[in-house]
Structures are given as C-alpha cells and as structure tokens.
C-alpha positions as CSV (number, residue, x, y, z in Angstrom):
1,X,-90.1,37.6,-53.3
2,X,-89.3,35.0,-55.8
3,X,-85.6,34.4,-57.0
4,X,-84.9,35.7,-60.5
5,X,-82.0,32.8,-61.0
6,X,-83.4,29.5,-62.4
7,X,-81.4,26.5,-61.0
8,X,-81.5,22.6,-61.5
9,X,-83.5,22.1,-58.5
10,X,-86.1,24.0,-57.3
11,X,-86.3,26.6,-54.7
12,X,-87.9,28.2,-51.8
13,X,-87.1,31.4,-50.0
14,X,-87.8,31.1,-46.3
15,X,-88.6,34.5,-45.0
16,X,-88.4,34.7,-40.7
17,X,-91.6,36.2,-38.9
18,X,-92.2,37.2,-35.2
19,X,-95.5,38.0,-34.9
20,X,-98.8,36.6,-33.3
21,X,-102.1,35.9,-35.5
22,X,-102.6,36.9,-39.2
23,X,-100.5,40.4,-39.3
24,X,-97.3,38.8,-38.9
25,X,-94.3,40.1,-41.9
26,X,-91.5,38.9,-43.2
27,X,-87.7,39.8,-42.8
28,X,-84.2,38.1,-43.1
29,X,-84.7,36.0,-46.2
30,X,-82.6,33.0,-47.0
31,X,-82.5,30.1,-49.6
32,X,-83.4,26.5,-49.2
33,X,-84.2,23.8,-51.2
34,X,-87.4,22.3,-51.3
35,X,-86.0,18.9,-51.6
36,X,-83.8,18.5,-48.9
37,X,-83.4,15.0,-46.8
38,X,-86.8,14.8,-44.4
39,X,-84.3,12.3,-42.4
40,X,-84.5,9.5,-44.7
41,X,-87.9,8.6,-42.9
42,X,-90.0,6.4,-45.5
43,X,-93.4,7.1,-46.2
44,X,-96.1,6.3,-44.1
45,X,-97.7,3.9,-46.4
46,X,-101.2,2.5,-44.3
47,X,-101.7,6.6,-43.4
48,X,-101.5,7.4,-47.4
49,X,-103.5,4.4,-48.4
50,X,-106.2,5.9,-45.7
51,X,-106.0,9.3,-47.0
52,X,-106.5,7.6,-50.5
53,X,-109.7,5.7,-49.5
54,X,-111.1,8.5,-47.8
55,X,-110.2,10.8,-51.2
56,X,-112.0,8.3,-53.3
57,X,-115.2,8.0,-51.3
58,X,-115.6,11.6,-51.1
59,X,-115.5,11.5,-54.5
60,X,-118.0,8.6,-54.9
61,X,-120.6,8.7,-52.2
62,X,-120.6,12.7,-51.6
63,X,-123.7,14.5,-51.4
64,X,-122.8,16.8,-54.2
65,X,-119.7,16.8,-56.5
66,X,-116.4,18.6,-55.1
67,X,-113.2,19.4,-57.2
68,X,-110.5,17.8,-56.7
69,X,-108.4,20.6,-56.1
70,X,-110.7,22.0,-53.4
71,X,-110.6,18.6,-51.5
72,X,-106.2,19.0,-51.9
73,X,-106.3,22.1,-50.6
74,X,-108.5,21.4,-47.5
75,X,-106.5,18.8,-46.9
76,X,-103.4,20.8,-46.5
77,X,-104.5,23.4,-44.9
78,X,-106.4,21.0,-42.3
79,X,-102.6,19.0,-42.2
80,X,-101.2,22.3,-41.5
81,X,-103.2,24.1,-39.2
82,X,-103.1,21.0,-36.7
83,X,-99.6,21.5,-36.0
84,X,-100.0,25.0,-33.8
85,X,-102.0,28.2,-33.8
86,X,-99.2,30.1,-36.3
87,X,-98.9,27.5,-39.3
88,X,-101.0,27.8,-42.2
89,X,-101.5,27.8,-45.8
90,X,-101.6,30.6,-47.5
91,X,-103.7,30.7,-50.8
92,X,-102.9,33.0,-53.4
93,X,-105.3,35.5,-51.5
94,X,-103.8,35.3,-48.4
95,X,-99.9,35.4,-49.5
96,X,-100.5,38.2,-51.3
97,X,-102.1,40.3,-48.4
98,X,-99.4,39.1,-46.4
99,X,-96.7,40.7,-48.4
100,X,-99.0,43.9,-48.9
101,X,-99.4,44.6,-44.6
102,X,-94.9,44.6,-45.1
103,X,-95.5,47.8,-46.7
104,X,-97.8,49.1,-43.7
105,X,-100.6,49.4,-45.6
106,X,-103.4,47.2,-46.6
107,X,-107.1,46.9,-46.4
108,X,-109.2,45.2,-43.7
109,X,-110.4,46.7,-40.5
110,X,-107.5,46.4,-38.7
111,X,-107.4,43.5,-36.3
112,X,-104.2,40.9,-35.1
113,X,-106.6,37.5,-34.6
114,X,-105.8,33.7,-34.0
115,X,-108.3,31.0,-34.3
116,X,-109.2,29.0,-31.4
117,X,-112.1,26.6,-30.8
118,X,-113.2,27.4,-33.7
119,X,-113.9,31.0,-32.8
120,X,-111.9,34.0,-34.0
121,X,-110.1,35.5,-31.1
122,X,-108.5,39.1,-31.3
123,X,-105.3,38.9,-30.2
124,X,-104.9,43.1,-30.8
125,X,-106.8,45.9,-32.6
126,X,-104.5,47.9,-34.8
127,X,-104.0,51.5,-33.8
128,X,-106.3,54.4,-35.7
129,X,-108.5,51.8,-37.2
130,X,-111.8,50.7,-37.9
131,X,-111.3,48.2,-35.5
132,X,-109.7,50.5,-32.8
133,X,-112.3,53.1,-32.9
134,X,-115.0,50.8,-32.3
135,X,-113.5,49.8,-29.0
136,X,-112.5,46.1,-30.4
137,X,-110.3,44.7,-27.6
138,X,-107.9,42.2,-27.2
139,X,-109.3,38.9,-25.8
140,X,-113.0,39.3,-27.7
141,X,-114.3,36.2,-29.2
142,X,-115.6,36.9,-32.7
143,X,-118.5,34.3,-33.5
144,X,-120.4,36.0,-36.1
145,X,-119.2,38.4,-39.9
146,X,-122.4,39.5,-40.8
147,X,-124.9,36.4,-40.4
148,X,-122.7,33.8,-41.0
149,X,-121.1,32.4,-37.9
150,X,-117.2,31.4,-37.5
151,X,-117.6,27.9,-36.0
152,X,-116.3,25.7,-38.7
153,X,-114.3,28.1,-40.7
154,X,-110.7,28.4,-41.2
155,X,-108.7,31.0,-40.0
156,X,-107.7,32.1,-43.3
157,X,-111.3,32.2,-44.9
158,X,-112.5,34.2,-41.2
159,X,-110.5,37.2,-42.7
160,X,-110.9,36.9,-46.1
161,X,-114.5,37.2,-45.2
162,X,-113.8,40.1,-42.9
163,X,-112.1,42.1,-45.7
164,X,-113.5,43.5,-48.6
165,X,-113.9,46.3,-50.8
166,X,-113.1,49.5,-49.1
167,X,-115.7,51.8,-48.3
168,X,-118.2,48.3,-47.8
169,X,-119.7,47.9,-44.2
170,X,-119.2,44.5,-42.4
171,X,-121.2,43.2,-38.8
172,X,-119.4,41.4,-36.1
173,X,-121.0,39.4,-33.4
174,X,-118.0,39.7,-30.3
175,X,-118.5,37.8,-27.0
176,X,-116.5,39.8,-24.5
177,X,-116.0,38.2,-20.8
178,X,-118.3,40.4,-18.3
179,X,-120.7,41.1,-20.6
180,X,-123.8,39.8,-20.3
181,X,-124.8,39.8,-24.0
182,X,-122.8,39.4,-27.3
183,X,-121.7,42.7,-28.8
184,X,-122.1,44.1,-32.5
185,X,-120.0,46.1,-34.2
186,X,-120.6,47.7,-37.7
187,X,-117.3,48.4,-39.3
188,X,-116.3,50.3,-42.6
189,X,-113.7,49.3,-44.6
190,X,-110.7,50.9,-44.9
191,X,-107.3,51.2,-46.3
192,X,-105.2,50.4,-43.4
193,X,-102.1,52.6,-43.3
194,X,-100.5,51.3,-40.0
195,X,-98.2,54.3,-38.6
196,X,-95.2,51.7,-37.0
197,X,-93.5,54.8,-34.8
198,X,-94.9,57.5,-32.7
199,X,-93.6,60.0,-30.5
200,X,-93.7,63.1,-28.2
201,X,-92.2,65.0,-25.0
202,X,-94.6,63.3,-22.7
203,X,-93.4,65.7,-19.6
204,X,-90.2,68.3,-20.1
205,X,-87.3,65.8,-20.3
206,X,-88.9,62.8,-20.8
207,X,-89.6,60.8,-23.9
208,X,-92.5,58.8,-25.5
209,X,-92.1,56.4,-28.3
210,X,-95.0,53.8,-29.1
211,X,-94.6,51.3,-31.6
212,X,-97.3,49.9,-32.7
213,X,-96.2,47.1,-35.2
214,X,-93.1,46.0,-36.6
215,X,-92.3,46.5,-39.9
216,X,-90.1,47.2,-42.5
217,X,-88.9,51.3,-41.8
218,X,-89.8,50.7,-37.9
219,X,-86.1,50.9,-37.3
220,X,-84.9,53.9,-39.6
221,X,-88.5,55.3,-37.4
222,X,-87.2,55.1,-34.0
223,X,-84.2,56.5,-34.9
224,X,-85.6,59.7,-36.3
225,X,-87.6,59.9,-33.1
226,X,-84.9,59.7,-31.4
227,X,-83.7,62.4,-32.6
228,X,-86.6,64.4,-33.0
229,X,-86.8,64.1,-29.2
230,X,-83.6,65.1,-28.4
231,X,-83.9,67.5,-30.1
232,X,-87.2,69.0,-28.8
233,X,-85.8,68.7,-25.4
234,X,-82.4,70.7,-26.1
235,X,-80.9,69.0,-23.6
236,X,-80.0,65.3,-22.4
237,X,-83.4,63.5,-21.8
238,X,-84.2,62.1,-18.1
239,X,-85.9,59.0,-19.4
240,X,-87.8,57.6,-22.0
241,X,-91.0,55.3,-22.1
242,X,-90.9,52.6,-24.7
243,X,-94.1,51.7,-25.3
244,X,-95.2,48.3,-26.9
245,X,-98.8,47.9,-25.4
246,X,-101.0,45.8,-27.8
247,X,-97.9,46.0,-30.3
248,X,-98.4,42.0,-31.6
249,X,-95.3,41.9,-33.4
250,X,-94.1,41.8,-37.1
251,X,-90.6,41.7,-38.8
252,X,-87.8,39.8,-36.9
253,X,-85.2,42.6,-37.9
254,X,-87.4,45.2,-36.2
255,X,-87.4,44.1,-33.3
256,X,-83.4,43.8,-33.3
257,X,-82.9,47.4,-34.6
258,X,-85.2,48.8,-32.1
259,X,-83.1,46.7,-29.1
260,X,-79.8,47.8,-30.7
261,X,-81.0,51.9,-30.3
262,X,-80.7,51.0,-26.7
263,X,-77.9,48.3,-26.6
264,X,-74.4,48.2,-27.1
265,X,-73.1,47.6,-30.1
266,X,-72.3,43.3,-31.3
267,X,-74.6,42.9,-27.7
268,X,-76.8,39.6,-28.8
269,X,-81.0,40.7,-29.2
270,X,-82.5,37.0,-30.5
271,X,-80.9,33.8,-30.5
272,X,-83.4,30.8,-32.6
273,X,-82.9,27.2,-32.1
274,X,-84.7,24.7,-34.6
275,X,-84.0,21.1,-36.5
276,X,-82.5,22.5,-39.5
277,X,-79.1,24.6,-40.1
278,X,-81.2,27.4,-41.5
279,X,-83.2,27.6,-38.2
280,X,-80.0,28.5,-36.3
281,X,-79.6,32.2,-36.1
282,X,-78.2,34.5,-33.6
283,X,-78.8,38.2,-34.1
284,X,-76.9,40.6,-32.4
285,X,-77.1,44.7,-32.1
286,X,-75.3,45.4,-35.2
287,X,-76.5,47.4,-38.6
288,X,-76.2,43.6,-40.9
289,X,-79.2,42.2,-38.9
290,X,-81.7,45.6,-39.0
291,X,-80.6,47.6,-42.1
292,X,-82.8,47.3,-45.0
293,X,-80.4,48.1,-47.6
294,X,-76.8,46.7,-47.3
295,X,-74.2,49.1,-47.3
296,X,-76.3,52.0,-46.5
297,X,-75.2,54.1,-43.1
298,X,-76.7,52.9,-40.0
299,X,-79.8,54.2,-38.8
300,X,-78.3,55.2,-35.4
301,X,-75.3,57.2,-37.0
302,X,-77.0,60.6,-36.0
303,X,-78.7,59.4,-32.6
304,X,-77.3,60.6,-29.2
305,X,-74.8,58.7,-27.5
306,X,-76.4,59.1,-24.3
307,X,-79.7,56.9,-25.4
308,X,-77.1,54.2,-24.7
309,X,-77.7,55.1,-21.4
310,X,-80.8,56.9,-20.9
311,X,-83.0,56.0,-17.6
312,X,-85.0,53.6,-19.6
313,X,-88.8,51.6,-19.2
314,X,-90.9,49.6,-21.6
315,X,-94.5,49.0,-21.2
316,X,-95.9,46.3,-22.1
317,X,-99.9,44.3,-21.7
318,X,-101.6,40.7,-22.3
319,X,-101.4,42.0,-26.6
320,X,-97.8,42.4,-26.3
321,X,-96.2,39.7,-28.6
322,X,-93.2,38.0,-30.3
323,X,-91.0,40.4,-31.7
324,X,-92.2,42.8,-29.2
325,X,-91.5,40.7,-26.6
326,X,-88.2,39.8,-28.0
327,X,-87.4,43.7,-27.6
328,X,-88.8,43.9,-23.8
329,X,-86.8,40.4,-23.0
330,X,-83.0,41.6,-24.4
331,X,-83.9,44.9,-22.7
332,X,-84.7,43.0,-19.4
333,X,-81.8,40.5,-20.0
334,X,-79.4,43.6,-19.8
335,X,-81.0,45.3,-17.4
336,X,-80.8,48.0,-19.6
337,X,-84.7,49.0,-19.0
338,X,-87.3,48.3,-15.9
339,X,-90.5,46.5,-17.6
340,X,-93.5,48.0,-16.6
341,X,-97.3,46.4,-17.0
342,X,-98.9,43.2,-17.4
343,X,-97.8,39.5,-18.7
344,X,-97.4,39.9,-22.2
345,X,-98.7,37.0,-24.4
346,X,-96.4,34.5,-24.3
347,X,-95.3,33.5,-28.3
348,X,-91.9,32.2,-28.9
349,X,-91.8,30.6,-32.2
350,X,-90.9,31.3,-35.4
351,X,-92.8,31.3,-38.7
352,X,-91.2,30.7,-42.0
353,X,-92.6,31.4,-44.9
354,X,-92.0,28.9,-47.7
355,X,-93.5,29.4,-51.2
356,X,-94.7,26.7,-52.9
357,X,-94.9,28.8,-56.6
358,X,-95.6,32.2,-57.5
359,X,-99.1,32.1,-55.9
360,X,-99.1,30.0,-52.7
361,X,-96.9,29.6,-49.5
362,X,-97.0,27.5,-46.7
363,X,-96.7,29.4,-43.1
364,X,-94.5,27.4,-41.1
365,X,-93.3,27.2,-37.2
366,X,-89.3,26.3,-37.9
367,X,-87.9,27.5,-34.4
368,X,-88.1,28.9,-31.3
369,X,-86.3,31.9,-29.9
370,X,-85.0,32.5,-27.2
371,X,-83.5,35.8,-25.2
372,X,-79.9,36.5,-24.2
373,X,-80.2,34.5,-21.2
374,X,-81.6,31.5,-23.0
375,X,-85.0,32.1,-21.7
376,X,-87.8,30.8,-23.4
377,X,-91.2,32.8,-22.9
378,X,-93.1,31.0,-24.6
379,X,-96.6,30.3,-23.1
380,X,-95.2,32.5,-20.1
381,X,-94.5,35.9,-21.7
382,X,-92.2,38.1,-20.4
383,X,-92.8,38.9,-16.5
384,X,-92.7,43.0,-15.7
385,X,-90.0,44.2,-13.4
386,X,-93.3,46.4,-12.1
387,X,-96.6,44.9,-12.5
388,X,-99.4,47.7,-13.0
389,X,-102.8,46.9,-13.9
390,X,-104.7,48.8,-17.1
391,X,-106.9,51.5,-15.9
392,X,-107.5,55.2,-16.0
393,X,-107.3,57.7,-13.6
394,X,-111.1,58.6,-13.4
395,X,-111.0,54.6,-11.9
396,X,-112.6,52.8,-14.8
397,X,-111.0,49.9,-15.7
398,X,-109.6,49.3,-19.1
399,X,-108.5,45.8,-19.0
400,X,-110.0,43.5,-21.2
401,X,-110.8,39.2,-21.2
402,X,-106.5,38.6,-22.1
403,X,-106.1,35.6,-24.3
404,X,-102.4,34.7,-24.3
405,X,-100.5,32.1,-26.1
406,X,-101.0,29.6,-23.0
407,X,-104.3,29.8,-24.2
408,X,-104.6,28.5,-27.8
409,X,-104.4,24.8,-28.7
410,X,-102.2,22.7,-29.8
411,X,-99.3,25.6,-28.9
412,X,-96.2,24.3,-28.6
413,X,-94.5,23.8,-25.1
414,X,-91.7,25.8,-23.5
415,X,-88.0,23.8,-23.6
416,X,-86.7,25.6,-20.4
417,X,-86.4,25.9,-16.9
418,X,-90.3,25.6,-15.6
419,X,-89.5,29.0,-13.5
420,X,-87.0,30.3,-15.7
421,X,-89.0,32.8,-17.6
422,X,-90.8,33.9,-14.4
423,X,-87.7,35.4,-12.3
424,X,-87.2,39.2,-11.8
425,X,-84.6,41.1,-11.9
426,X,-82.7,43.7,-9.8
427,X,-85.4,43.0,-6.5
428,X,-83.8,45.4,-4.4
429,X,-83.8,48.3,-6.5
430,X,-87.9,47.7,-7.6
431,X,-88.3,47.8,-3.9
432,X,-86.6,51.2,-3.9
433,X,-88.8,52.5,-6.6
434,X,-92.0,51.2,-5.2
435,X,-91.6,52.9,-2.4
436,X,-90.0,56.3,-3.7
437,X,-93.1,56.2,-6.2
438,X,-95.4,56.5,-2.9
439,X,-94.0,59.7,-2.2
440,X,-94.7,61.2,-5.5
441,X,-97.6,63.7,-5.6
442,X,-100.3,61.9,-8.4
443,X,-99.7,63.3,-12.3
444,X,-103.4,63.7,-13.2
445,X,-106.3,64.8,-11.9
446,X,-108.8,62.1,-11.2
447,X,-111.3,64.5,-13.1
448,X,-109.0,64.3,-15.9
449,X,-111.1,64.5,-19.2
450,X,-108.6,63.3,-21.3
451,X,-109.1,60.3,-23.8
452,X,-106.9,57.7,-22.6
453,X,-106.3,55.8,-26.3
454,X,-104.5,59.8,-27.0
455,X,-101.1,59.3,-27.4
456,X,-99.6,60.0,-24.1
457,X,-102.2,61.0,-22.3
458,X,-102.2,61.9,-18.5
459,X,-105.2,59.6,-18.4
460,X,-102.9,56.8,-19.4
461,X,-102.2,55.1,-15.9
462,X,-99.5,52.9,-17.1
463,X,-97.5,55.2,-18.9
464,X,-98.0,57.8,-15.7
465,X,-96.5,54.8,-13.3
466,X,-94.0,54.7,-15.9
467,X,-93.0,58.2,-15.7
468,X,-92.9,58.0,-12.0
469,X,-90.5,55.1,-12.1
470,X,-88.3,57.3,-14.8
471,X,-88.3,60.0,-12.0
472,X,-87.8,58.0,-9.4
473,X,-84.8,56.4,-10.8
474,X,-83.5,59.6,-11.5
475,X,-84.1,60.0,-7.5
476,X,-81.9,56.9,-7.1
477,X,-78.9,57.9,-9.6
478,X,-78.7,61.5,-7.6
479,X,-78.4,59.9,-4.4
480,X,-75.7,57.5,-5.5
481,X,-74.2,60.0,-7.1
482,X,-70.9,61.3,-5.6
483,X,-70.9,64.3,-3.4
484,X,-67.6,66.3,-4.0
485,X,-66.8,68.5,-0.8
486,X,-65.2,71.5,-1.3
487,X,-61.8,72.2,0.7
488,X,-61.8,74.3,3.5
C-alpha cells in the first residue's frame, strides 16, 4: 500500500474506487504529493479562531474530560463526512478492513450501507451471507445493533459495531417501507468470502454470468466463464445474460475489464473529470487498464471471438451501482447490449483513497465519471432499454423500499444535460422486442417451486424476460438475415 522509496517530501498514494457505501476497493494507484498548491487560497483565519474557542471550551467547561486526540479526530471525520455520502475518515480499523474486503474476503455480515439521517441504510446485501440469508434487502433502514440505536453515530462506528468476532451473534432493528412494524434480525458472524463471478447454461445456448462485486480477480473470472460457457455449449452461444442485480460496485479496473470482454479493443469504458491532473483519466478496453500484473497475457487471450458479438443483455435493479453501472452505461453507449430492469442507483463519483500514515486514510470524492457519451448518471442511474419490474413467477413481489443516490444528502449534483442520462436507445427495435416477447409461450410454471435467490432460476422473472429478449433478438437477426435463392 505504502511506497517503499523515502523521498524529501512526503507522500500519498491515491487509490481510485467505484463503489457505493462502505464495501467500496481500491484499484489504479498513483502518486501525489500531500503538499501540493490548495490554489494559493489563505487560511480562513475567523473559521480557525472559532474552531479554537470552541476546542478550548470543550476542554474547559465539558461535563467530563475528553482527549484531545478524540476531539481531533471527531472533528475530521465530522469535516469530512459533510462533504457527501462517500467521503470519510478512515481510522486504523476501518483502513485496514478496507484493504482486507480487496482480497474478497473479510468478516462482517455482509452488507453494502450508506448513512443517511442518521440512520444506516442498506444500499445491497452481499450474496451467500449472513445478511443475504436473512432476507436483508436493499432500501431497509437499520435503526437499532443490538440495543443501542444508530441515530447519532457515524457511519464508520455503525459497522465497526456491526462486526465482530466470528462465530458472535449480533440483533438489528430494520424499518422496511410496507411493514407495519420494525423487523429483527439475529445474525452470526462470519468470514465473508465474497464469490465476485458466477455462471451456468441458463437454457441450451444461452449464457448466465452474475457478478456480484468488483474486485481484484473479477476480470481474470469472467474470462474463465467465458470460456467455461462456451465450452459447455460446444457451439456458438445465442446470447448471454450479464447480470449485475444488487452488484454495488468495487474496483474501477473491474468494471473496465468486464466492458472490454464485450467491447472492441482501445473502445473507451470510463472517462473521470475532476480539479486536479491526477483526477483526469480516461480508460479504455485495453489489457494496461484491467490486468493486475503488467506484462502478464491478457485475460481475454483464450475467449471466443464471437463474445464480441454475442446477442447481449445486462440486468440490472435500484442496488446496481458505480462501477457496475459504469459497465451497463459503456455497454448501452455502444449499443453493444439491451439493459434490462429497473433504475439503477445513480452514483457517479469517485473516491480516492489518500493515506495520511501507515494507519489512517482519508476517503475522498476527487471526480466524477462519466460514460462514452459524456453522460453523467449521477443521481439518475442508468435508464433500462426494457423496464421490468422485480417479482416472481408465483406473483409475489420481490421489490424492496429502493434508496438510490438521489436519495442521500448532501450528494453531489449531476453536471449534464437535465434529460441527458434519461434517453433510450434504439426505440424502434425495443418496440420490436416488446412485441415479439408477447408471442412467446411463458418459461415457468407459475407453480414453479423454485427459490428465486438460486442462481438462474426459472423463478427469476427478470432474468426469464431477459432470456426472452435474447431469443427474440435472435428472431430479429434471422429475419434480417439474407435469404439466398437457389437458381433455377
């Protein structure tokens, strides 16, 4: 993490994140220095003299005596936090966890949150956690761990308290829209091992990969199930379902390597705009911006050249976020892939961290990206091609309260076009689908005992629309297709 060279002045490695709440990783390191020029602005003397006076009488006048390194630190992380829902400090306890959940594995009970009004809100359960099992679902409000409540805390301290040693039990409080009463939850601890990639033959010739985080072998992942799937299928595959439901994000280069498995090569993923140089990047579908190791072979060396081209369709919900909606944006921008599902959450920013020594790091919002077409979705999210409600087959609904990124305070605003990040593409040809997805006879049974949460069920009714639209575009391609007549 820390540089091994000791220079004159000292340093800071800024690491780039696209994620949304606490599980965000880091990727694409660079150097800066700590000292640079803040724009030669002078100090704000009257606001310093305040903060002193208000230092000292804490000091003086409080009702017991407090540290003063415990009243520093509040102070900076009450400094930092005011700025938008992704900056923070990050004590020695939470830097370190943060650099542990880059490996994929960590302890906790597996929940993506944000802080907002003071209350924890779940921005996505991890898959084949504690969390997950329970039936924690994105949008619940988190007011009580065990019998202290989370009104006052920070958002760091809310999931320190929330972790613990594994194997020890921990009660949540959850207010969840439609329900009457608050819900509680008694969760284990556990080792989280977060599987990034999964995958099957959802139907004879067409594929399913979920990814379920972003992290640091999610590329090298998709690859081999790309692969794997082609090779199941022993022939070309009709289609394939990318699926990035409640996926909330993770490391920047991720998201690039899994666009470039579908992309031309050199075609640009990400582009970031912010106030400093460093903030400047654009990232395009080649093996410098997604390999972890430079001069290794690239992950895609072995895949199929027809994935280039494969009928294509990501789904994607309200816990959809960041770097996976940087992935379902390039893919739009393209119109490499038909977006399937609901408004995904709506975070466009970039996080950098910056340590302060060996033990700390400050969290901090540095740019915002933006997708090939220069949208911006933040606060928006990305708008599906197809919009298809959560539920199952058997009719009960499976859509939770949604809290998106419009939803949290003190988020920062969108720089472009008002409508920009709300156009669809390719009008005509949804219209097509729509109505060629009509004619198809249903998948399931609407006795279907399946769990839906198994991975690709036929209880699933997104990825089931999904694979209709995969067939029906393979409808479309045969009729455009050239008939050749033979002679007479």
């Amino acid at each position: 993490m820390s540089s091994s060279q000791k220079k004159p002045k000292l340093q800071k490695i800024a690491l780039l994140l696209a994620g949304a709440g606490l599980g965000v990783a880091l990727s694409l390191s660079f150097n800066a220095v700590a000292d640079k020029d803040a724009g030669g602005n002078p100090l704000p003397v009257e606001e310093l003299r305040a903060f002193s006076t208000v230092f000292g009488l804490i000091k003086q006048s409080y009702v017991e005596p407090v540290e003063d390194k415990k009243l520093i630190t509040e102070a900076i992380k009450g400094m930092v936090s005011g700025l938008d829902p992704h900056s923070s400090y990050l004590d020695a306890e939470a830097f370190k966890d943060m650099q542990i959940q880059t490996q994929g594995e960590f302890g906790g009970l597996g929940i993506e949150v944000s802080m907002e009004d003071g209350l924890v809100r779940v921005v996505s359960p991890i898959e084949d956690t504690p969390a997950y099992r329970a039936g924690v679902k994105p949008g619940d409000f988190i007011a009580k761990i065990d019998e202290t409540p989370v009104q006052g805390m920070s958002l760091n301290d809310a999931v320190t308290k929330m972790r613990g040693k594994i194997g020890t039990s921990v009660t949540l409080t959850m207010l969840r829209k439609g329900e009457g009463k608050p819900i509680i939850v008694t969760l284990k601890r556990a080792v989280i091992k977060v599987q990034s990639v999964k995958s099957k033959m959802a139907e004879p010739g067409y594929g399913y990969i979920r990814i379920a985080q972003f992290q640091e072998h999610t590329t090298a992942n998709v690859a081999q199930a790309i692969e794997t799937l082609y090779k199941e299928n022993k022939v070309p595959l009709k289609g394939i379902v990318l699926d990035l439901r409640n996926n909330p994000g993770g490391l920047l280069n991720g998201a690039v390597g899994v666009s470039a498995s579908f992309l031309p090569k050199d075609a640009l993923v990400v582009y970031t705009e912010g106030r400093t140089p460093d903030s400047k990047i654009k990232l395009t579908a080649s093996k410098e911006n997604y390999l972890r190791e430079s001069g290794r072979d690239d992950y895609f060396k072995n895949t199929p050249k027809d994935v280039k081209n494969v009928p294509l369709v990501v789904l994607v919900n309200g816990g959809s976020a960041s770097a996976s909606e940087i992935v379902a944006g390039a893919l739009q921008d393209y119109k490499r892939a038909i977006v399937v599902g609901t408004q995904t959450f709506g975070k466009a920013s970039v996080q950098t961290i910056m340590p302060i020594d060996n033990k700390t790091a400050l969290k901090l919002t540095t740019a915002r990206y933006f997708t090939p077409l220069g949208r911006s979705i933040q606060l928006k999210g990305i708008t599906p091609d197809i919009e298809v409600e959560e539920a199952v087959l058997n009719g009960k609904e499976q859509s939770a309260f949604r809290i998106r990124e419009a939803d949290l305070g003190h988020r920062l605003d969108n720089p472009t076009d008002k409508e920009a990040g709300n156009k669809k593409t390719a009008s005509e040809t949804k219209t097509e689908i729509k109505t060629e997805i009509k004619k198809l006879k249903p998948i399931a049974s609407e006795t279907a005992e399946e769990n839906p949460r198994e991975l690709a069920s036929k209880n699933d009714y997104q990825l089931q629309q999904a694979l209709n639209i995969l067939k029906v575009q393979q409808i479309l391609q045969n009729k455009a297709a050239p008939v050749s007549v033979p002679a007479k």
